[in-house]
KOLTORLO-495173 format. One record per residue: residue number from 1; x, y, z of N, C-alpha, C in turn. Coordinates in steps of 0.2 Angstrom, whole numbers, plus 5000, padded with zeros to 4 digits. Example, Ala and Ser with C-alpha at 12.3 -4.5 7.8 and 13.67 -1.06 7.14 Angstrom:
2
k|n_east|n_north|n_up|ca_east|ca_north|ca_up|c_east|c_north|c_up
1|5066|4972|5039|5062|4978|5039|5066|4984|5039;
2|5064|4989|5035|5068|4995|5036|5064|5000|5039;
// end
This chain:
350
k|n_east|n_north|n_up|ca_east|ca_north|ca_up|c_east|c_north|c_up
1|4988|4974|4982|4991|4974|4975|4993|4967|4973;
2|4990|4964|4966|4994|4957|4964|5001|4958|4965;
3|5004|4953|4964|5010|4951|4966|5010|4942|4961;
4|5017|4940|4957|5020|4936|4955|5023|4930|4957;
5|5023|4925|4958|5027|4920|4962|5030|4915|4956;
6|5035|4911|4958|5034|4904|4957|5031|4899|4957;
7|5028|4895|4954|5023|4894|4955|5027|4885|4959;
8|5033|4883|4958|5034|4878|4966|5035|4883|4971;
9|5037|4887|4971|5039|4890|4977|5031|4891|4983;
10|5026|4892|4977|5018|4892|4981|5015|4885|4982;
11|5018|4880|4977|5017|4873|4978|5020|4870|4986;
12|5025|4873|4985|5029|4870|4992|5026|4875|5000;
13|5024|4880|4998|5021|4882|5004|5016|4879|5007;
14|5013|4877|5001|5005|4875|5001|5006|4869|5006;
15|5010|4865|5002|5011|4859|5005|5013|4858|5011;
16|5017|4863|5012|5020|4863|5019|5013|4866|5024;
17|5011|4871|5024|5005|4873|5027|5000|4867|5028;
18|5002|4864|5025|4994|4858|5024|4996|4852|5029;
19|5002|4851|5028|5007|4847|5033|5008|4848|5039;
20|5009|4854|5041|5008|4856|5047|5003|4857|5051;
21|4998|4859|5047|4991|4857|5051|4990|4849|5052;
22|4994|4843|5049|4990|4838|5050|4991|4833|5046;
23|4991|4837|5041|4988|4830|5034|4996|4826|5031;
24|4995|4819|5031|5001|4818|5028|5002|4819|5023;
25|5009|4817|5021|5013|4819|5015|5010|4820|5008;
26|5006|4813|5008|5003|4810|5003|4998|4816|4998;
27|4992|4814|5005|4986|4820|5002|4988|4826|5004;
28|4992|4831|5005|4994|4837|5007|4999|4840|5001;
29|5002|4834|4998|5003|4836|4991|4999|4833|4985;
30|4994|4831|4984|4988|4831|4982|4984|4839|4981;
31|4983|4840|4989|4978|4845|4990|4982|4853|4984;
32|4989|4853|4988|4991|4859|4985|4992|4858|4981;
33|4994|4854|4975|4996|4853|4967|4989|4856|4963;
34|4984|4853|4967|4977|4855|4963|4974|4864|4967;
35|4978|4863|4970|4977|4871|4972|4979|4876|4969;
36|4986|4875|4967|4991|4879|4963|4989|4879|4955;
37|4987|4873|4952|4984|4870|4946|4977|4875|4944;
38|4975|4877|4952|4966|4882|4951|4971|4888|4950;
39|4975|4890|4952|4980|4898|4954|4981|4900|4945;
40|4986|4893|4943|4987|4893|4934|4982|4895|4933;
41|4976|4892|4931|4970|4893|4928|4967|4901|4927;
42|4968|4904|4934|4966|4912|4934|4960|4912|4938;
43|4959|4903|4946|4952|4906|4947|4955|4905|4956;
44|4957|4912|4958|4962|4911|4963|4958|4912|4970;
45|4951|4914|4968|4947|4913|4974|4948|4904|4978;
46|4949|4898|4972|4949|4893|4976|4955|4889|4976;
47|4962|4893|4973|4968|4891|4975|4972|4890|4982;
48|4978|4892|4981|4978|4892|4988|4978|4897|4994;
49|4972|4903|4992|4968|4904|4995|4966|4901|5001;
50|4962|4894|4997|4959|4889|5002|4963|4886|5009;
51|4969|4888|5009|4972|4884|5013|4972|4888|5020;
52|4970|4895|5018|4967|4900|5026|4961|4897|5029;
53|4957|4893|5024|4953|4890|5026|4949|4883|5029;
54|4955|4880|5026|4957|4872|5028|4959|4872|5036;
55|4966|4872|5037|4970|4876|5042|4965|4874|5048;
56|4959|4877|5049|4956|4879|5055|4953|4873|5057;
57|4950|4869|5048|4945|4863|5049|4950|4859|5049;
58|4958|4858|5050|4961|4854|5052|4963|4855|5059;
59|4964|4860|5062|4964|4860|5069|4959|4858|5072;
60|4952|4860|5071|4946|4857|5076|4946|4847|5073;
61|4948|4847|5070|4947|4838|5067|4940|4837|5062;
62|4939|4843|5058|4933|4844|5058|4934|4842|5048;
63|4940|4844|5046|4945|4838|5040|4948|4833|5040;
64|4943|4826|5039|4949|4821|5040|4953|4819|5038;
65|4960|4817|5042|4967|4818|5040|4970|4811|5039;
66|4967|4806|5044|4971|4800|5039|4964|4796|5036;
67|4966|4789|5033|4961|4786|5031|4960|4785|5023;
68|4954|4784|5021|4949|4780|5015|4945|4782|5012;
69|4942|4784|5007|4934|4784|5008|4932|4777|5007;
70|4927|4779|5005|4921|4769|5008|4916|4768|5004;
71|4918|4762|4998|4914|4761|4994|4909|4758|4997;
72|4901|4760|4996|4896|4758|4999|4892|4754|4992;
73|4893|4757|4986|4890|4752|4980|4896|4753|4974;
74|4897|4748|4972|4901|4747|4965|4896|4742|4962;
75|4894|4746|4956|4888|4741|4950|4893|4742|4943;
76|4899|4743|4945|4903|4745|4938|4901|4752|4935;
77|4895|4752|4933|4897|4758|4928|4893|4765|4934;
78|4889|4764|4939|4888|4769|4944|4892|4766|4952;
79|4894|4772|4955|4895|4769|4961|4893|4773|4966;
80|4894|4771|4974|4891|4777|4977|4897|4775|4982;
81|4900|4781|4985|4907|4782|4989|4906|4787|4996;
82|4908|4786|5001|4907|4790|5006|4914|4792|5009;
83|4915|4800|5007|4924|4804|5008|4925|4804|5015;
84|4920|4802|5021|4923|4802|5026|4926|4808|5029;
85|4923|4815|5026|4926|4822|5024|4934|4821|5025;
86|4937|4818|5020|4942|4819|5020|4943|4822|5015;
87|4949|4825|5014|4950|4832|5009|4948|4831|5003;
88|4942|4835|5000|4939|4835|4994|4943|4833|4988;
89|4951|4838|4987|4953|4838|4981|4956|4829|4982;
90|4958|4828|4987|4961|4819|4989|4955|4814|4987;
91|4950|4815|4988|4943|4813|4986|4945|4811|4977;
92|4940|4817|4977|4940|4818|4969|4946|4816|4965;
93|4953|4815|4966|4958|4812|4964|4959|4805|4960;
94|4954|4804|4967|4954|4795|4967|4946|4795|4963;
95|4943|4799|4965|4937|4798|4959|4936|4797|4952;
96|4938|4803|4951|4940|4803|4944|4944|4798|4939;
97|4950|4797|4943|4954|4791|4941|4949|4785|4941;
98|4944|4784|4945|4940|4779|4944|4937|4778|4939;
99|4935|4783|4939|4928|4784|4934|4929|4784|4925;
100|4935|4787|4925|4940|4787|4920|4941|4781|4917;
101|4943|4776|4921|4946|4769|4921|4939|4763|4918;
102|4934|4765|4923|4927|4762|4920|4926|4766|4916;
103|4925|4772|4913|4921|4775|4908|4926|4770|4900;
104|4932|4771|4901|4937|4766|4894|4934|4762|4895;
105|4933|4757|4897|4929|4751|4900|4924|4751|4895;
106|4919|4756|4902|4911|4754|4899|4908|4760|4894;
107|4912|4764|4891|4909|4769|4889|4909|4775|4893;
108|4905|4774|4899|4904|4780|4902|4903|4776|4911;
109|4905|4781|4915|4902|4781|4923|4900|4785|4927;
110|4896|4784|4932|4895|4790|4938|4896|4787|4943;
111|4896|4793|4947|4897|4791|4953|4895|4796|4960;
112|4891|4795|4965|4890|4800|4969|4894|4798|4975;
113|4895|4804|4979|4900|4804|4986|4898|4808|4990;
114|4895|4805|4995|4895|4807|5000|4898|4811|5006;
115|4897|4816|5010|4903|4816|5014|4911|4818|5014;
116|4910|4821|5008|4919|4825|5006|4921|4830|5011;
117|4925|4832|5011|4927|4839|5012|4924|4845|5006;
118|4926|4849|5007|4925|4856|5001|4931|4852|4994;
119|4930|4852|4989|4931|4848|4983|4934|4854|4978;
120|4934|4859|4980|4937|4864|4976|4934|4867|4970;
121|4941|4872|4966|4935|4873|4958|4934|4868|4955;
122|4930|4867|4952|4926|4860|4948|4930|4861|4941;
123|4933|4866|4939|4934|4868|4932|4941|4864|4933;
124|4945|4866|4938|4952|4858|4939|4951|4855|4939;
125|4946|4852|4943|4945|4844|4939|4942|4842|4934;
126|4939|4844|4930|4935|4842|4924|4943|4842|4920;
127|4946|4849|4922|4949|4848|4916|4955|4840|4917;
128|4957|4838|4922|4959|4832|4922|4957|4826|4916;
129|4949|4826|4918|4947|4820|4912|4948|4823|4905;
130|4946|4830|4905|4946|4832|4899|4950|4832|4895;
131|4958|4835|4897|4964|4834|4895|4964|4826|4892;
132|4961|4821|4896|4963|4814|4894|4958|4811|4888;
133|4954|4816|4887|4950|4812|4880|4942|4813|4883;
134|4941|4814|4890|4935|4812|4891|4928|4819|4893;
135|4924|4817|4892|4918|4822|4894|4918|4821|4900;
136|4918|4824|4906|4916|4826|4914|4913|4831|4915;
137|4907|4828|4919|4903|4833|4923|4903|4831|4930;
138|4903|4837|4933|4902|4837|4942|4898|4841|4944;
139|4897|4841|4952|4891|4848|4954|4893|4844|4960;
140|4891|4850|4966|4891|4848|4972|4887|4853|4975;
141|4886|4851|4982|4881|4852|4985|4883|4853|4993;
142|4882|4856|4997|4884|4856|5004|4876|4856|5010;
143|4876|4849|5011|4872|4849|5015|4867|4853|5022;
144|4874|4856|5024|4876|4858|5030|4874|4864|5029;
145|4876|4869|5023|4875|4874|5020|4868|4877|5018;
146|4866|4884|5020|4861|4887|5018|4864|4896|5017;
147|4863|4897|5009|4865|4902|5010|4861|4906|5001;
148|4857|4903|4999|4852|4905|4994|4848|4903|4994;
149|4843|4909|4994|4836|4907|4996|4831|4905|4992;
150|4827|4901|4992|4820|4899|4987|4820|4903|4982;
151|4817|4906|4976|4816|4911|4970|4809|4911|4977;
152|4807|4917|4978|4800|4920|4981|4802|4921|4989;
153|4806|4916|4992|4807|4916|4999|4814|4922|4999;
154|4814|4922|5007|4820|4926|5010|4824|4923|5016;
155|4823|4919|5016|4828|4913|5021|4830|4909|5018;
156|4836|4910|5017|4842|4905|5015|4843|4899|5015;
157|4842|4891|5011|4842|4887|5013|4845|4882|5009;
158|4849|4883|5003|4852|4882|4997|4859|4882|5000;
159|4864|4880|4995|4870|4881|4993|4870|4883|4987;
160|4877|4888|4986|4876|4890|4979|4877|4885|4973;
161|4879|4878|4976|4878|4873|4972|4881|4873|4964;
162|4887|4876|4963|4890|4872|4958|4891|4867|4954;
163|4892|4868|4948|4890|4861|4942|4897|4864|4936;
164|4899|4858|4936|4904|4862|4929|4903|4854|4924;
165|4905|4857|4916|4908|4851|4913|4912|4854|4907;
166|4920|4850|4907|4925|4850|4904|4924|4843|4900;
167|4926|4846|4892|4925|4841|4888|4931|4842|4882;
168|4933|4839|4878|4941|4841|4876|4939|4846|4868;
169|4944|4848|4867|4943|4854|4862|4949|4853|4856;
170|4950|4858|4851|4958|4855|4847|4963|4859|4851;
171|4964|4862|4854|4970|4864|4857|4969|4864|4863;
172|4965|4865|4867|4963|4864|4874|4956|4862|4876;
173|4955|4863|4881|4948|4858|4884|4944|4865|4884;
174|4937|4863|4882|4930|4867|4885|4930|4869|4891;
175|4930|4873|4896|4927|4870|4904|4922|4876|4904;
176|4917|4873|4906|4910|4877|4906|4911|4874|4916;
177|4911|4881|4921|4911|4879|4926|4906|4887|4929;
178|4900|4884|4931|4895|4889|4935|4891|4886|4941;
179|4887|4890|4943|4883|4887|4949|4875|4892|4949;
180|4872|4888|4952|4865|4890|4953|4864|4897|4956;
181|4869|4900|4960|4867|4907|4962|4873|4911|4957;
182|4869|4917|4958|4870|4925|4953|4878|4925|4955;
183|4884|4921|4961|4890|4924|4962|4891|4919|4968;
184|4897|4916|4969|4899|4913|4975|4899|4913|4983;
185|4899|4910|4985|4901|4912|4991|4908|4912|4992;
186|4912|4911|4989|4921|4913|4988|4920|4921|4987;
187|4917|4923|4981|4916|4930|4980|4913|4933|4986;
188|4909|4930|4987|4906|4936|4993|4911|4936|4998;
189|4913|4932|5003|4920|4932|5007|4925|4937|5004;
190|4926|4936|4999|4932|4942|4994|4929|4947|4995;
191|4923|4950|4993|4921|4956|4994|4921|4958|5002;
192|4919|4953|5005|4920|4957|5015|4925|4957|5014;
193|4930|4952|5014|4937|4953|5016|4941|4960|5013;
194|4939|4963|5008|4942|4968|5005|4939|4972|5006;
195|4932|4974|5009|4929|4980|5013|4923|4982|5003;
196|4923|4978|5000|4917|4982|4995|4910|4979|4994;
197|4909|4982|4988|4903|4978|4988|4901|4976|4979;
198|4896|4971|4980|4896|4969|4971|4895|4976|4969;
199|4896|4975|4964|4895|4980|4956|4886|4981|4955;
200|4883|4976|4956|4876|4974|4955|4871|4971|4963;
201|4864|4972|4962|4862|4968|4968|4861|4959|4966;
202|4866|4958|4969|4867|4952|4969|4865|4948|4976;
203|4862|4952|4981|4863|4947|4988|4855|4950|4990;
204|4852|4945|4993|4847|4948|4996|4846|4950|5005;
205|4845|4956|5008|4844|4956|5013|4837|4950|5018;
206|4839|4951|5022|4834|4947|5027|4825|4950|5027;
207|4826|4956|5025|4819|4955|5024|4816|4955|5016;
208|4822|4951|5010|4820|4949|5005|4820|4956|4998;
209|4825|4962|5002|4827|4965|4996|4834|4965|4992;
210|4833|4967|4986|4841|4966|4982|4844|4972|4986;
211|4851|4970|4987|4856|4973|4987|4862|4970|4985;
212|4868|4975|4986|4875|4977|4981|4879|4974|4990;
213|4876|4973|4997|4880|4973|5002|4883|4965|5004;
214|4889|4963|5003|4889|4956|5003|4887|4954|5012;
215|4888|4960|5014|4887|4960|5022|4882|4956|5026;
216|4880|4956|5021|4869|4953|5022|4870|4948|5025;
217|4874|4942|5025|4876|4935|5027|4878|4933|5035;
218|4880|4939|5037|4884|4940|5044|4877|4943|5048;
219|4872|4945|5046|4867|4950|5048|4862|4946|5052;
220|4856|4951|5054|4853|4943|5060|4844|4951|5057;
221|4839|4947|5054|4839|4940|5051|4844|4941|5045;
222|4847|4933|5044|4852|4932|5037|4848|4934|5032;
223|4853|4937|5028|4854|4938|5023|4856|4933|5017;
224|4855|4933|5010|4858|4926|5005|4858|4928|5000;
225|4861|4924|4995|4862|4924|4988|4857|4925|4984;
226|4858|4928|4979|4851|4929|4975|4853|4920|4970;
227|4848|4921|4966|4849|4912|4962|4852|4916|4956;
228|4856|4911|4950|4856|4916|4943|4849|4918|4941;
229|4847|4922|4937|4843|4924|4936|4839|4932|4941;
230|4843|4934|4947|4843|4937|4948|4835|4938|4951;
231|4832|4944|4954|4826|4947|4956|4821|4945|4952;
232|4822|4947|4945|4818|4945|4941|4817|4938|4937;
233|4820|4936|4938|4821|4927|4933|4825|4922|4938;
234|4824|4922|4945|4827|4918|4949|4826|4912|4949;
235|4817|4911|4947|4816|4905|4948|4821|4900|4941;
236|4825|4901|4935|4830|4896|4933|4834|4895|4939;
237|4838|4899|4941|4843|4897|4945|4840|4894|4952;
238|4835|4893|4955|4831|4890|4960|4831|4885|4956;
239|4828|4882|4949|4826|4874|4946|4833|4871|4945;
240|4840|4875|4946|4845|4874|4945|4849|4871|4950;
241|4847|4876|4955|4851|4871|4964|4846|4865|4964;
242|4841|4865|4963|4838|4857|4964|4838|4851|4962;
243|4840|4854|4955|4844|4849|4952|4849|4846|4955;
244|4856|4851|4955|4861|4849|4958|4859|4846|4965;
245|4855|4848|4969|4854|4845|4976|4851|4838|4976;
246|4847|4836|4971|4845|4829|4969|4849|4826|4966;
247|4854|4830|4962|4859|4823|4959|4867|4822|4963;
248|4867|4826|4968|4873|4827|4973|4870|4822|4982;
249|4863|4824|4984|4860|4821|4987|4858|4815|4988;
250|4851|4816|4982|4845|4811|4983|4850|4807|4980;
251|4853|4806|4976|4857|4799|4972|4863|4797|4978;
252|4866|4803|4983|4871|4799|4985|4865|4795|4992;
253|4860|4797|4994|4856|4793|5000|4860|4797|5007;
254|4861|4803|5007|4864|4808|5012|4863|4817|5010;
255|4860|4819|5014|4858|4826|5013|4857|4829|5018;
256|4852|4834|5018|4848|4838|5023|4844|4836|5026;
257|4840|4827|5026|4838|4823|5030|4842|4823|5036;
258|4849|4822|5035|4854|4820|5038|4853|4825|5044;
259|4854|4830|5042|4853|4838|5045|4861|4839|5046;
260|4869|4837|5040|4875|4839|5046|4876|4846|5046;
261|4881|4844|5052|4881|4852|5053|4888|4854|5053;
262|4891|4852|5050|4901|4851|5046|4901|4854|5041;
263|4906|4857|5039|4909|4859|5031|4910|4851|5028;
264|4905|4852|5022|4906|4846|5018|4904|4846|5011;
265|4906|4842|5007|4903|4842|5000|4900|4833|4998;
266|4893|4836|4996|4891|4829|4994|4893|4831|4984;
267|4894|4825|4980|4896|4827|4972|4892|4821|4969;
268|4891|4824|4963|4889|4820|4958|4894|4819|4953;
269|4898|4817|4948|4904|4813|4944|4900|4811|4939;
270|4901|4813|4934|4899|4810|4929|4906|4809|4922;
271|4905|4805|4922|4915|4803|4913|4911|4800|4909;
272|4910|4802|4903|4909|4801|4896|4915|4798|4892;
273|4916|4793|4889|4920|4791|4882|4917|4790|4879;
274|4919|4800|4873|4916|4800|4866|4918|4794|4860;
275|4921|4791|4862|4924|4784|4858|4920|4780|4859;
276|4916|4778|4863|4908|4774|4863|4904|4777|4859;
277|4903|4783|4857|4899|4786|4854|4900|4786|4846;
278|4900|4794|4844|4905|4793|4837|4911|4795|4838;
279|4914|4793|4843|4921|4793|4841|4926|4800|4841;
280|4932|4800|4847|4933|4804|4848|4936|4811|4843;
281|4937|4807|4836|4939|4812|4831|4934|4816|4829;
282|4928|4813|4829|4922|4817|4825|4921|4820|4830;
283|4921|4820|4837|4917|4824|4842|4920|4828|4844;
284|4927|4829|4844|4932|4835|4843|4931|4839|4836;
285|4930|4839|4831|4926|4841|4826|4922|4845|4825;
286|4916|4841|4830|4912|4846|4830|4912|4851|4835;
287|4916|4851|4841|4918|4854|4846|4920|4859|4844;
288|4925|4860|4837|4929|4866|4838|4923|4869|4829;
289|4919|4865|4827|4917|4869|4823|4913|4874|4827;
290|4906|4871|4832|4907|4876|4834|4908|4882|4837;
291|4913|4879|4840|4918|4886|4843|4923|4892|4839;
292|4923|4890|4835|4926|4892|4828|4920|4898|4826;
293|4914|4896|4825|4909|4901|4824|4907|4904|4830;
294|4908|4903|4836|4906|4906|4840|4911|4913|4842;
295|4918|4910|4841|4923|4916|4841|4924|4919|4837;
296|4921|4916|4829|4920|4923|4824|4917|4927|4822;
297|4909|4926|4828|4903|4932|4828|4906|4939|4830;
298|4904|4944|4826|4905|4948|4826|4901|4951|4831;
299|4908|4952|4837|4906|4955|4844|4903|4961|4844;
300|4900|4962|4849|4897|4971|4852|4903|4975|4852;
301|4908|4973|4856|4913|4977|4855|4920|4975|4852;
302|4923|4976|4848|4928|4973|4844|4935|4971|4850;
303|4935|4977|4854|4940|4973|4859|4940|4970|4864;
304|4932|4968|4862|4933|4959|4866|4927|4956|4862;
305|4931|4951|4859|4930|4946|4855|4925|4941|4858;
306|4920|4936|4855|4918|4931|4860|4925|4925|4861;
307|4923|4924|4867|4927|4918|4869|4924|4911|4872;
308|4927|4908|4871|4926|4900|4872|4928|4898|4881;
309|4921|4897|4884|4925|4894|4891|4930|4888|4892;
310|4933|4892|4894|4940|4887|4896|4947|4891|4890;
311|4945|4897|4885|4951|4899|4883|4953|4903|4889;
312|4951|4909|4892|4954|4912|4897|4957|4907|4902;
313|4956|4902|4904|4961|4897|4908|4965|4895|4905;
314|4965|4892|4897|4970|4892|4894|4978|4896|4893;
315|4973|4903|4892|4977|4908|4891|4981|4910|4899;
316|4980|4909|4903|4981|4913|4910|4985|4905|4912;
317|4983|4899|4910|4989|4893|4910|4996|4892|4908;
318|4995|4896|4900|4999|4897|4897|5004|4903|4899;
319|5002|4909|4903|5005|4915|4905|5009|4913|4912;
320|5005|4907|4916|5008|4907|4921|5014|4902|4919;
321|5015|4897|4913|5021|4894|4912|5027|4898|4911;
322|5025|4904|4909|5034|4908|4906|5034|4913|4912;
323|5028|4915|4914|5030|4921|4921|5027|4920|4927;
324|5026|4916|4929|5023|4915|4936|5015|4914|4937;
325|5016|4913|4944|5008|4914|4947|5005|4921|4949;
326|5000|4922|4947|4998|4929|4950|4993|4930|4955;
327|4994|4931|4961|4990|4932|4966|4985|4939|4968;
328|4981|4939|4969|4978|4946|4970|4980|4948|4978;
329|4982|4957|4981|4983|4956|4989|4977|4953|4992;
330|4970|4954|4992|4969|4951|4996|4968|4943|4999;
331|4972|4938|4993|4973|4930|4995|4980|4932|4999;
332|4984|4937|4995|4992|4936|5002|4991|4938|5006;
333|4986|4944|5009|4987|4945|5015|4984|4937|5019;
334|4979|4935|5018|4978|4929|5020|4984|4923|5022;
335|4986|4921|5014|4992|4917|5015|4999|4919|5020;
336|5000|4924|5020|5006|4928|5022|5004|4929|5031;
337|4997|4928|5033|4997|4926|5040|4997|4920|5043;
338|4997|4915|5038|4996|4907|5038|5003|4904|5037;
339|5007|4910|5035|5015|4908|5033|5018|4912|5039;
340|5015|4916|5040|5018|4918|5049|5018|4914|5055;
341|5011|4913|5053|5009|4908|5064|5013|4903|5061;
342|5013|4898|5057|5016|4892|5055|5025|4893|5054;
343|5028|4901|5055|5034|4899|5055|5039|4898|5050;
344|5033|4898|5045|5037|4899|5036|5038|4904|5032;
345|5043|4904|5028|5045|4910|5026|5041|4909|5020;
346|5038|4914|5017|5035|4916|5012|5040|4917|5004;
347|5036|4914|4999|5043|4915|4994|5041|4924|4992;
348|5048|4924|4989|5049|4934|4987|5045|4931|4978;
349|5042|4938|4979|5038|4940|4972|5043|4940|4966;
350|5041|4937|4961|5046|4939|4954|5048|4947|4951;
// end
């Protein structure tokens, strides 16, 4: 059953859980703020969630805890960065802020990185830039990772490979945040943890048929993700992880050559300043004209209007300022054993 919190009250867990495993002060309130920040948003698979899953990669040393990452090229307006797996959302922090910094500069920047840790929902960071004026795109890629398979094959070789871009709007920011396969691998964890199964055939069993069983994955031969596009039209969501795997990869000059075999994220960073272009007044303009007619089409069904990605974040942002955070049980029961062994008291529900 969901349940209400404070949303310091979960800030301050977080951060403590993160500290206790290891990480100093610094990036352990880093980590959590953007944790708690995904929780606001409404996308609680990668809030603090994550921290039952950090946790473990900070007891094997398998997160690095102190340190840097390591510019390997700075050309100004692209760079190429290696996170030394250290905490993805710590990573990205300092990325963005960079990239930010050169895009007012030079118009726009990229940047690839190397070597992160797991980097979180991509829709909180974008909307960092975005809230500041700027266009952000990211994608990332886990080289280590095989868990969707070719469009035609049945051996898992993919990551679901994520891509979002957040870009500013009149009242709040756009966040278009998806990836290459039909459903996560957060979602599929949620669905085992919870004992169900998707609504649709979403996964492929090991001898390459659709099913509804997240269970596929655990299976011998493995089972994977179908790509978007499903059984019938997989192959967009297959041209779609290759993308991401060449512009998260091939650009940063680390990948599945490498062969690691660590939880890691390689990223692609992209910041646009519509102020180099035509300028961020007209580009807001156009932004909410068309949004504007997109939410005045006369919907299929009247009780649900179209919406604009990123107002549901908006809306569930706005909901968690005056009442809290909302939690689904199956992230407490996770948190709530992670606030057990560590000896911390858990805050009371609102």
């Amino acid at each position: 059953m969901s349940q209400t919190f404070d949303r310091t009250a979960l800030y301050t867990l977080a951060r403590s859980l993160l500290e206790q495993g290891g990480l100093p002060a610094d990036k352990a309130a880093t980590v959590a703020e953007l944790l708690i920040q995904t929780d606001e948003i409404g996308v609680t698979t990668h809030g603090i969630s994550m921290v039952s899953y950090y946790l473990p990669e900070l007891a094997k040393d398998l997160m690095t805890k102190e340190g840097s990452h390591a510019v390997l090229a700075d050309n100004k307006v692209t760079l190429l960065w290696d996170g030394n797996y250290l905490p993805g959302h710590w990573v990205m922090r300092h990325a963005l802020e960079t990239c930010m910094t050169r895009a007012a500069e030079y118009g726009m920047a990229a940047m690839a990185i190397r070597r992160s840790h797991h980097i979180g929902c991509l829709s909180a960071l974008t909307r960092i830039a975005a809230e500041q004026g700027y266009v952000c795109y990211i994608a990332t890629s886990d080289p280590s990772g095989e868990w969707v398979a070719p469009y035609g094959g049945c051996e898992p070789l993919l990551t679901p490979n994520p891509w979002a871009v957040g870009y500013p709007g009149r009242d709040h920011p756009v966040l278009i945040d998806t990836c290459a396969s039909i459903t996560t691998l957060s979602k599929v964890r949620e669905h085992i943890n919870s004992g169900t199964e998707f609504a649709h055939p979403w996964m492929l069993d090991g001898a390459g048929h659709a099913t509804t069983d997240p269970t596929v994955i655990n299976q011998s031969p493995k089972g994977s993700i179908l790509p978007v596009g499903g059984a019938d039209h997989g192959h967009k969501g297959f041209a779609m992880g290759l993308m991401v795997e060449m512009l998260t990869q091939a650009l940063a000059g680390h990948g599945r050559v490498e062969a690691p075999t660590r939880w890691g994220a390689n990223v692609f960073l992209q910041v646009i300043d519509p102020e180099a272009f035509g300028g961020r007044e007209a580009f807001v303009s156009q932004v909410e004209h068309l949004n504007e007619a997109c939410r005045n089409s006369r919907p299929i069904d009247p009780a649900r209007p179209v919406r604009i990605p990123g107002d549901r974040a908006a809306s569930a942002a706005a909901r968690a300022r005056t009442e809290g955070v909302t939690l689904p049980g199956e992230v407490l029961t996770r948190i709530r054993a992670c606030a057990t062994e560590a000896g911390l008291a858990f805050p009371e529900a609102l």
